[in-house]
N, C-alpha and C positions, 0 to 999 in steps of 0.2 A: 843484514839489511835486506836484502836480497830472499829470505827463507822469510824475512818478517812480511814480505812482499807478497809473497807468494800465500802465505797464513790469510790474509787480509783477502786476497782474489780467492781464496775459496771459501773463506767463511760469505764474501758478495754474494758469490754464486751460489750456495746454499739457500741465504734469504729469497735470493731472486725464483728460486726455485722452489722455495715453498709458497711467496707470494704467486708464482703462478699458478701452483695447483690448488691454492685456497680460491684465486679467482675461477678457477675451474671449474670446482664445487660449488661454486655459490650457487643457488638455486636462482629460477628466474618465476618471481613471485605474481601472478595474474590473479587481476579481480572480475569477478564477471557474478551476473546476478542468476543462479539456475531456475529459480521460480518462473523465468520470462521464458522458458519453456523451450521446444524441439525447433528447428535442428540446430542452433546457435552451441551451448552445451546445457544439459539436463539429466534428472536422474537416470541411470538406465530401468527400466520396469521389470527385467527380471534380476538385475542385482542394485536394489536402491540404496546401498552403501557405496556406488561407485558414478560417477558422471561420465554423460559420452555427448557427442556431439561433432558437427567438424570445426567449430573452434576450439575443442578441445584437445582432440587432434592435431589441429595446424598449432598452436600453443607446445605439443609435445615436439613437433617439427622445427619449431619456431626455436625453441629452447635448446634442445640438440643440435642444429645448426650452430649456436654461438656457445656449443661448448657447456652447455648447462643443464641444469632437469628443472623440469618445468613443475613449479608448486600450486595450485590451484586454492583460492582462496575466496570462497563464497561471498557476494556483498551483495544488496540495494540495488537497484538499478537508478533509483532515485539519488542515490547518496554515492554512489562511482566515482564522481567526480572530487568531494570533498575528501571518500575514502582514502582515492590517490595522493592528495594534498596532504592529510596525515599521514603518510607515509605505511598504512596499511597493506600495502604491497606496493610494487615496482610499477607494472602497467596493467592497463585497463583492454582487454581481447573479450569485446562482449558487441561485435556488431554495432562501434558509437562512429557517428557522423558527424565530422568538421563541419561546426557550426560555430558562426561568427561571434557567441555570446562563450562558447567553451573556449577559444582560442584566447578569451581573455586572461582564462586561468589557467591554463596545460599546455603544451604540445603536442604535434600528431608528428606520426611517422608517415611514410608514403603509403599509398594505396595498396590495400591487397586481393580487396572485391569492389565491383560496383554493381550497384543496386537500383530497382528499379519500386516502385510505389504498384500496389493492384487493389482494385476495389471488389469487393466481396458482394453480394446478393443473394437473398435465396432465391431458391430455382423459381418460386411461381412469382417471382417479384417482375412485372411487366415495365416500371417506369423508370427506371433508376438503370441510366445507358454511362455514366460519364460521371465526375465528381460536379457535374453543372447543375446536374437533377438532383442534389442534395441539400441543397439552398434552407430548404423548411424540414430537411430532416433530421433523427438524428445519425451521427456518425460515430461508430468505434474506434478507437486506437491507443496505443501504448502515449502512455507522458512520456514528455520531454523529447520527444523525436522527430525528424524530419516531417513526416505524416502530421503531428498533434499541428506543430509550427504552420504546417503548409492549409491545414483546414484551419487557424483561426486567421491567418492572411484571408482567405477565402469568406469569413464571416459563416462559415457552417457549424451548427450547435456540434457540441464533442461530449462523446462519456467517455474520459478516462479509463483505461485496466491497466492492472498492474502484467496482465500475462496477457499472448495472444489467445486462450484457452479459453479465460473468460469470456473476451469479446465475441471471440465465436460460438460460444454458446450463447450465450444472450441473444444474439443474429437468428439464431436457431429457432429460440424463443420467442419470436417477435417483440422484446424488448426494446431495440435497437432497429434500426433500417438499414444500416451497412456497416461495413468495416476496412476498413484501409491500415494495411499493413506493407511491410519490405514483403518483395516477392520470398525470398527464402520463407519465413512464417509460412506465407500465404501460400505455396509450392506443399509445404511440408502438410497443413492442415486443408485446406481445398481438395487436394487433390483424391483426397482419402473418403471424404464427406458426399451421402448421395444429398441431401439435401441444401449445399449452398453450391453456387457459382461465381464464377467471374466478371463482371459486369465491363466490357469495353476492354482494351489493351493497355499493358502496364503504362505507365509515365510518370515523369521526371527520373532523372536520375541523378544518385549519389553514391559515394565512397564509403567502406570501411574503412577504419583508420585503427592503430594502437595508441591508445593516450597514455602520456608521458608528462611528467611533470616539468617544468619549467626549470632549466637548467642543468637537465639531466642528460645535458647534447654527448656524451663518451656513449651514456645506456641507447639515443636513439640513434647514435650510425652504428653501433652493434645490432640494433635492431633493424635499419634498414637494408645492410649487408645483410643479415639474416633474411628479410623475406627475398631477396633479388636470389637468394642461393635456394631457397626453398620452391621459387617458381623455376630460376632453369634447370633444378633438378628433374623439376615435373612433379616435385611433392604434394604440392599443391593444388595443382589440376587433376590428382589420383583421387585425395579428398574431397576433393569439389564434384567431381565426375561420382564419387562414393556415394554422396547424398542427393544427388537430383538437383547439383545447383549449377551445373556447368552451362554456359551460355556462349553466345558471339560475344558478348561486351567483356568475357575473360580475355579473349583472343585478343581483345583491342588493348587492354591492360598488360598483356602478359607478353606477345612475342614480340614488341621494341625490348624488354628485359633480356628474352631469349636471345635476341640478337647481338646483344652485347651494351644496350643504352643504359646507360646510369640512370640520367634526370627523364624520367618518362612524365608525361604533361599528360593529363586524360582530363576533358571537360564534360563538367557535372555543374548540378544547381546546388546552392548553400544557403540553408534555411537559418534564419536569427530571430532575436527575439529581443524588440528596445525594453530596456526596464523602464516604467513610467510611475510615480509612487502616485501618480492622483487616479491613475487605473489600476493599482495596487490595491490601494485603502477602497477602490470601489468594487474591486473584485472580494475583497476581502468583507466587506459589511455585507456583499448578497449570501456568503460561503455562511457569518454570522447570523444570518436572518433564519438560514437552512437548518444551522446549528441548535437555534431558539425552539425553530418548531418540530423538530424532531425530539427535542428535552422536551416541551409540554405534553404532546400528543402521549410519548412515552412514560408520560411520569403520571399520566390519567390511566392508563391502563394499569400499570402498577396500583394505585390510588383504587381502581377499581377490582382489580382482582385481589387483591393484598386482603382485604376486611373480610371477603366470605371463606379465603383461605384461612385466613386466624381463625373465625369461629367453627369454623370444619374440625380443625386442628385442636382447638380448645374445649368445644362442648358437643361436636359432632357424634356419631355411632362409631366403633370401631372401623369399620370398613373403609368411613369417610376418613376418619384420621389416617389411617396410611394412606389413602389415598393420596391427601394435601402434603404429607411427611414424602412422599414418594416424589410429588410436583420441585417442593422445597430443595429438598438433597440434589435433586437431579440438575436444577438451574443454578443452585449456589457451588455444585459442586463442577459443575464444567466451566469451560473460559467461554464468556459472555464472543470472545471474536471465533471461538467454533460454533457458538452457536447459530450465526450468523452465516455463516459461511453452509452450514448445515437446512439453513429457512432457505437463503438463496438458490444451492446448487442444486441441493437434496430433493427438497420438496417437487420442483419439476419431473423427478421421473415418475410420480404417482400422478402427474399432470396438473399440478398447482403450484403455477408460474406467477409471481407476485413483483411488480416492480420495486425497483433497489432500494428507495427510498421506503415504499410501504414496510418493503421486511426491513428497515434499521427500524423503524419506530415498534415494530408488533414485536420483533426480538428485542429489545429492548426494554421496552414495557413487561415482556413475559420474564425477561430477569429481576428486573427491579421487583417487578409483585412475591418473589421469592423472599427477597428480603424486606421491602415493606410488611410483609404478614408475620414476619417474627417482632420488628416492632410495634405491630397492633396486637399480637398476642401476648407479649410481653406486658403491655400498657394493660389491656385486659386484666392479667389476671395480678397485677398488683392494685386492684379497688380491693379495698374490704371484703368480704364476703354479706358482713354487716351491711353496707348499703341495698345489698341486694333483699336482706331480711324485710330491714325499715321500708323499701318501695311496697314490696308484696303487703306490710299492716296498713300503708295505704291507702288498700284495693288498687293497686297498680297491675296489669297484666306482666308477664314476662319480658313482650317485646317491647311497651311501654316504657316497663322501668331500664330498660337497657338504654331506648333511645332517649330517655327524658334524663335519667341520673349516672347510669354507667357509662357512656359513652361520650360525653362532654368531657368528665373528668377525664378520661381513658388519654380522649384526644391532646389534652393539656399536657401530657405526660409522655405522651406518642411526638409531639409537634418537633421538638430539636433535633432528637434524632433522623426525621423525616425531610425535615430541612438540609440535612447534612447529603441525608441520600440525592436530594435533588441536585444540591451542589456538586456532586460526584456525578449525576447523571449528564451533566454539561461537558463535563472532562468523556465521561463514556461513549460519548457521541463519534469520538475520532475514530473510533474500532470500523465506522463506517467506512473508511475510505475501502477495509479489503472486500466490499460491494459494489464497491465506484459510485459511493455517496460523495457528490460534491459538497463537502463539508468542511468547516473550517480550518481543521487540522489538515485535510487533501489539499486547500488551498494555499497554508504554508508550504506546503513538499512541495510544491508545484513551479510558486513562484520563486522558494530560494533558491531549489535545484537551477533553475533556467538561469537567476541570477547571479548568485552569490553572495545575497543581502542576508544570511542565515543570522545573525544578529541583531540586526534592525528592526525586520521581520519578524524575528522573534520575538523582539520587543511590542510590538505592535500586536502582535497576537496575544501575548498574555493580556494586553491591555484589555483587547476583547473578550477573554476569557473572564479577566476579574470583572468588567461593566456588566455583564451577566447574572458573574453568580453572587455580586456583593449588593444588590438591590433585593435579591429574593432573601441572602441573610437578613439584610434591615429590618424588613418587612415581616420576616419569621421571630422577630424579636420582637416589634414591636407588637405584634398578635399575642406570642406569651405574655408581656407585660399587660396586657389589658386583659386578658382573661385570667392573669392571678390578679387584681384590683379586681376584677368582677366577683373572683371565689372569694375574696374579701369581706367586701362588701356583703354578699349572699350569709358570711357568716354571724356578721355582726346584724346583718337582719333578722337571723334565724335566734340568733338570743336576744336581744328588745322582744319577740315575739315569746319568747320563755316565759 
């Protein structure tokens, strides 16, 4: 009894002992977005297979504190929140602020930075002292953030970016009139720049926080024990101090910790965002309007370069033909969202700076004319050859019999496929947003991120999607049917006249 006792206490003890070292190993899984750029975490530039940053850092500090290795797991910045929900990693160490609309879906750990808000300006900018002189301008900043929240309280126009990089280049540019970012960005990127400033002294302040999902209270006092052991190590002040982020408002965070206080209280402002679905559906039909006329403006250019590409391509000189083959290959064969990104960024340093919206529509248009010119050269050269003979007996000129006989038919034969492209060109339109086109597909990201209606929402926007492109169908059908009843017609005219 007694030896069976004792069998039983160490086969426990085994289990117990490998469940602890499995919990050991577990990695501690973060998601963070590296696209939203320096000093948060981000590519390193001389080795871009690897990320640095001091959350990436504090993250390896963070994780080794509680016994663990820290796994890093690239996400969205937009999509962090849902990412966490599906359990795509553990938490979220990406610089996110306790706000009263996230709180409804996650939990935050306790503070580990506080942050402060700076408005940018370029240097010869004279008017623009305060976020008061912004009233009629526009204002840069990152979605979903303290900053985006605190300027549409304020009723100041906003252009979304996806990174601080973009925004400050655009500021650069004079696209934009300022930009309002967390100090760390704006510390990391200011500082470095001769041409922007500061404009007046930072204000409001907020918290970083680690987001945690909702029931996962064992993971967050592991985690909050973990930062309270990484500040009074001084781990964390070394990193801090590392990057040029150290401040007095650390001090005021950090030594009740040092001293020995568990529950440290630090007051800060908390930005939110009411869902409203009658501001919803209205934000949402201006994003569609935008949608609309970025496809038409787009799909004329196309419409317009597409035809002199075909006949470049189809009855041109040789020189012309590779020429139009060189256009073709080159726009069908790259991604329509580099190209864009390429009209945007690119084009400025030869000094042709184009606003966001003009480059969605001209990149846009200069893709589709790629593929428009292969269905008009297609349509082309399936006419007869015969028709061509019969125009020329006659006395038809060349460009006559093209525009009088080849080219109606052409079109007849060109139309559904062309239809088809348009309808894809509505769906195309969403590539806009990596320009910070406020576009309809930007404005789902925008509102479900902030909400959580990602289904709803989603629902609501297909609707807008199909009201779009199911009227241009109808419409593209009902033109084929009447112009085959015309070829009809035309024919049974052409023999009574026999």
């Amino acid at each position: 009894m007694f030896r069976e006792l004792l069998r039983l206490l160490f086969i426990a003890a085994v289990c117990l002992l490998c469940l602890t070292s499995a919990r050991a190993q577990k990695p501690l899984r973060w998601g963070a977005d590296p696209s939203g750029g320096a000093p948060y975490v981000f590519n390193d530039p001389q080795h871009p297979d690897q990320y640095i940053g001091y959350e990436e850092e504090m993250a390896d500090a963070l994780a080794a504190a509680m016994g663990r290795k820290a796994e890093f797991v690239p996400s969205d910045w937009e999509t962090l929140v849902s990412a966490l929900q599906r359990r795509s990693f553990d938490v979220i160490i990406n610089g996110l602020e306790p706000t009263a609309d996230r709180q409804k879906q996650i939990q935050f750990s306790k503070a580990y930075y506080i942050f402060q808000l700076a408005l940018t300006v370029r240097k010869d900018e004279q008017q623009i002292h305060s976020l008061a002189d912004c009233k009629q301008r526009v204002v840069g900043t990152l979605g979903n953030t303290a900053a985006s929240r605190l300027l549409q309280k304020e009723g100041i126009p906003i252009r979304g970016y996806a990174d601080p990089v973009a925004a400050y280049r655009d500021l650069e540019l004079k696209r934009i009139d300022a930009v309002i970012m967390d100090v760390p960005a704006e510390v990391f990127y200011v500082s470095k720049s001769t041409t922007l400033k500061r404009a007046g002294e930072p204000f409001f302040r907020g918290t970083y926080n680690i987001g945690l999902r909702k029931g996962d209270d064992a993971l967050k006092a592991e985690v909050d024990a973990a930062i309270d052991l990484i500040i009074r190590d001084g781990s964390l002040e070394q990193i801090l101090r590392r990057w040029g982020l150290w401040n007095d408002a650390q001090l005021e965070l950090q030594n009740p910790i040092k001293a020995g206080q568990r529950n440290v209280d630090v007051a800060y402002d908390m930005t939110s965002v009411t869902f409203n679905w009658r501001e919803a559906v209205w934000r949402l039909t201006r994003a569609a309007v935008v949608t609309v006329l970025i496809a038409f403006a787009s799909m004329f250019i196309a419409l317009s370069l597409g035809m002199p590409l075909a006949i470049g391509q189809w009855k041109g000189p040789r020189w012309l033909q590779w020429l139009c083959t060189a256009y073709v290959e080159f726009f069908r064969g790259t991604p329509v969202l580099v190209q864009l990104l390429f009209l945007y960024f690119g084009l400025p340093t030869i000094g042709l700076a184009m606003p966001a919206s003009l480059t969605a529509l001209i990149g846009l248009g200069l893709n589709y004319a790629a593929y428009e010119s292969q269905v008009y050269r297609a349509a082309l050269e399936a006419i007869p050859r015969g028709q061509w003979e019969a125009s020329y007996l006659l006395g038809m000129s060349p460009l006559l019999a093209f525009r009088r006989i080849i080219l109606p038919q052409a079109f007849r034969i060109a139309l559904p496929p062309m239809t088809n492209d348009f309808v894809s060109l509505f769906k195309d339109t969403s590539t806009a947003y990596a320009i910070s086109v406020w576009e309809l597909a930007t404005a789902y990201r925008e509102l479900a991120n902030a909400s959580g209606q990602f289904l709803l929402l989603g629902v609501a926007v297909s609707l807008y999607y199909l009201a779009m492109s199911l009227p241009m169908a109808h419409l593209a059908r009902r033109l084929e049917r009447r112009l085959q009843r015309r070829e009809a017609i035309e024919a049974v005219e052409a023999e009574i006249a026999v």
